[in-house]
DOGUKOL-231814 format. One line per 2 residues: number of its first residue (from 1); their letters; for each residue x, y negated, z of N, C-alpha, C. Coordinates in Angstrom, 3 decimals. Layout:
N
NUM> a> X Y Z X Y Z X Y Z ~ ...
REM end
This chain:
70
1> xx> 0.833 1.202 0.000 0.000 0.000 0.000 0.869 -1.255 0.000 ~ 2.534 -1.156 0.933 2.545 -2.041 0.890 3.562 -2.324 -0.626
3> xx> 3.917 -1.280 -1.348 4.446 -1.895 -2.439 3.798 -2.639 -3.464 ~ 2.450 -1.910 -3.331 0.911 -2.352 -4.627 0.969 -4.151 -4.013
5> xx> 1.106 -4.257 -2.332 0.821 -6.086 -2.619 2.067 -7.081 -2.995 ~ 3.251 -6.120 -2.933 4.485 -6.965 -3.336 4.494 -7.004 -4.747
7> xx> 4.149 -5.756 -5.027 3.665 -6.075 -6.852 2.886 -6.848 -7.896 ~ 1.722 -6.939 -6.556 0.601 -7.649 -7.480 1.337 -9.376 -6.850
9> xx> 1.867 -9.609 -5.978 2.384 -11.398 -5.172 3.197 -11.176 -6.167 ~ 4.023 -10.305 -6.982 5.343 -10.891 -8.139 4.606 -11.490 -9.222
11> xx> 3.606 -10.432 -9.860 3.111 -10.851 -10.942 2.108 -11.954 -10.824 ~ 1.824 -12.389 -9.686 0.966 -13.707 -9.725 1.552 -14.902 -9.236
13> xx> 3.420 -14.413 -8.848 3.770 -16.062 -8.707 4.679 -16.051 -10.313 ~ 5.106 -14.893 -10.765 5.497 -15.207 -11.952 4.369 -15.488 -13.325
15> xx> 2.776 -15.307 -13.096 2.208 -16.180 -13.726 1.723 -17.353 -13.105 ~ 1.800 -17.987 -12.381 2.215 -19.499 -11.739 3.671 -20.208 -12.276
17> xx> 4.237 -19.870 -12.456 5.500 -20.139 -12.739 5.595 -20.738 -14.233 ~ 4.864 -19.309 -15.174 4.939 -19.409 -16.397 3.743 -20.569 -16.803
19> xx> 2.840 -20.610 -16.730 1.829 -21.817 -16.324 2.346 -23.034 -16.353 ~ 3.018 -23.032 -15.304 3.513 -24.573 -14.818 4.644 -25.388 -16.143
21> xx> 5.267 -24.231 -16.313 6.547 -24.588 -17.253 5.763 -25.273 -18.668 ~ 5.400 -24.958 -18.954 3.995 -24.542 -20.558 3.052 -25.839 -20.177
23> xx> 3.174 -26.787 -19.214 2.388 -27.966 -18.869 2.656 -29.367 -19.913 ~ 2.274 -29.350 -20.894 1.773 -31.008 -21.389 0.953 -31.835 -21.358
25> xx> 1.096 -32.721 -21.731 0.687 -34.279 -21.655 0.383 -35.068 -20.159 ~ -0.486 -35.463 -19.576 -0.675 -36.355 -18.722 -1.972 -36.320 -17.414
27> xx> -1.660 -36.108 -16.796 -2.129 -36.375 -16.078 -1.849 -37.047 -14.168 ~ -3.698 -38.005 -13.920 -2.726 -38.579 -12.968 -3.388 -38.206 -11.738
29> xx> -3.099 -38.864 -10.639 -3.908 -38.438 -9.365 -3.365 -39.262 -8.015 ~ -4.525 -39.103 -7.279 -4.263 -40.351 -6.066 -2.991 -39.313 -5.334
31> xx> -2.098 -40.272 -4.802 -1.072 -39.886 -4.405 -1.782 -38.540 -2.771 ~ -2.747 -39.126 -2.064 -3.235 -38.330 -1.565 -3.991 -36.737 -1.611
33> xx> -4.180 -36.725 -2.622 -4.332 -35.567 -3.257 -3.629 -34.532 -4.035 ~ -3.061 -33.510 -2.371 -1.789 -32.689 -2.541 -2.191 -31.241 -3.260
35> xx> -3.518 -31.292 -3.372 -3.987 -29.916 -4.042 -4.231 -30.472 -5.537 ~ -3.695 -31.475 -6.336 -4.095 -31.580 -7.611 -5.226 -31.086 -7.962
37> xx> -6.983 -31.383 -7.551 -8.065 -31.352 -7.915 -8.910 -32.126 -8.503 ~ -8.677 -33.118 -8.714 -9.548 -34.124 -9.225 -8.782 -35.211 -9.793
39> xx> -8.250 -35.124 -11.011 -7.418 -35.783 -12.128 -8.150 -37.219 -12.098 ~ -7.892 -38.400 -11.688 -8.295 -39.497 -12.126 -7.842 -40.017 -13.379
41> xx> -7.368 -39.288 -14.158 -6.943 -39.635 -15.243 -5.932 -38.057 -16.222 ~ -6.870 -38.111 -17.674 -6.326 -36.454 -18.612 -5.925 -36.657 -19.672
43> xx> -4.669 -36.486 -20.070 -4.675 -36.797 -21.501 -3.471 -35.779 -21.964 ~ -4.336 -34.788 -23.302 -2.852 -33.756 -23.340 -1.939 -34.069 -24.112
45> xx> -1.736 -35.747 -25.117 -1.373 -35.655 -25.776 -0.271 -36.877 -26.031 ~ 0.027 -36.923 -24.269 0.732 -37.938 -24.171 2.218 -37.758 -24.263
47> xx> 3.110 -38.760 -24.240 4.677 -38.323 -24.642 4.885 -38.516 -23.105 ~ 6.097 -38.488 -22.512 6.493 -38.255 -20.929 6.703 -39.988 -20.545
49> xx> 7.022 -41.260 -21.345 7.051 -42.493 -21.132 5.434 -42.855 -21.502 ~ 4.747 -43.058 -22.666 3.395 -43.152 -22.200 2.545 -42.740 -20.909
51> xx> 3.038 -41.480 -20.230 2.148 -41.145 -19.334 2.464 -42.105 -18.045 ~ 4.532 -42.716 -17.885 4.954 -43.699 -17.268 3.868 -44.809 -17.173
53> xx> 3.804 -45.694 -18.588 3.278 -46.591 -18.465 1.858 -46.257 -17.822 ~ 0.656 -45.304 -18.340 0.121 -45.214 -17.726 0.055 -45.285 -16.315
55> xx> 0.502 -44.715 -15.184 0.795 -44.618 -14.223 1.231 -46.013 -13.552 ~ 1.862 -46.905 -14.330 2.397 -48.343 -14.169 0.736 -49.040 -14.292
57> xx> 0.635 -48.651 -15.126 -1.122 -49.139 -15.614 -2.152 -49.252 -14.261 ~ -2.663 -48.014 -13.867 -3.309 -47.784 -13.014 -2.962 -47.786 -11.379
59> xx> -1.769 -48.216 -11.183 -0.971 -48.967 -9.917 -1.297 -50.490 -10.049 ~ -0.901 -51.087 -11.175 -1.040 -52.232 -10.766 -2.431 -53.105 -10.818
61> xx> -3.663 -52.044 -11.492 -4.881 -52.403 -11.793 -5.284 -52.407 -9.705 ~ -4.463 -51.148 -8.880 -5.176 -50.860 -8.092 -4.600 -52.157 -6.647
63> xx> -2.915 -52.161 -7.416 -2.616 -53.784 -6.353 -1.501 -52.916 -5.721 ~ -1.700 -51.854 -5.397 -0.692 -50.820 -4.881 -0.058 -49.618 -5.463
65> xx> 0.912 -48.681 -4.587 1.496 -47.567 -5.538 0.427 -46.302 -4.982 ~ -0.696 -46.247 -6.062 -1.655 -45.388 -5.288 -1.876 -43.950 -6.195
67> xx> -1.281 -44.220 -7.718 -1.384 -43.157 -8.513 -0.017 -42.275 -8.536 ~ 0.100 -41.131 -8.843 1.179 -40.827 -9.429 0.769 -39.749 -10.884
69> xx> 1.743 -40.069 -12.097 1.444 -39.001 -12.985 2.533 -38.060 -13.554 ~ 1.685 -37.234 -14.151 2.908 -36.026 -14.428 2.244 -35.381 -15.703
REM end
């Protein structure tokens, strides 16, 4: 039993892994929100400095450093 759960925890952090890597364009989110659930902002088709400015965008609309994007 306990090899079946070390087997199945490999293959589900190595598809987490592979997931994450394979991530484009943009998205942003209140810096408070450590579970990445609710994107205040989606875009897949952004370059890695557009999604900057964005992020510059929606900080200074808010007065503070309240977004971050990735």
């Amino acid at each position: 039993m306990k090899k079946v759960l070390v087997l199945v925890s490999a293959v589900f952090m190595l598809a987490v892994v592979a997931t994450s890597c394979n991530k484009t364009g943009c998205e942003c989110y209140i810096k408070t929100d450590v579970t990445h659930m609710a994107p205040v902002f989606q875009d897949e088709n952004m370059s890695k400095s557009d999604c900057q400015a964005k992020q510059d965008e929606l900080n200074a609309e808010a007065g503070i450093d309240m977004y971050r994007c990735k």
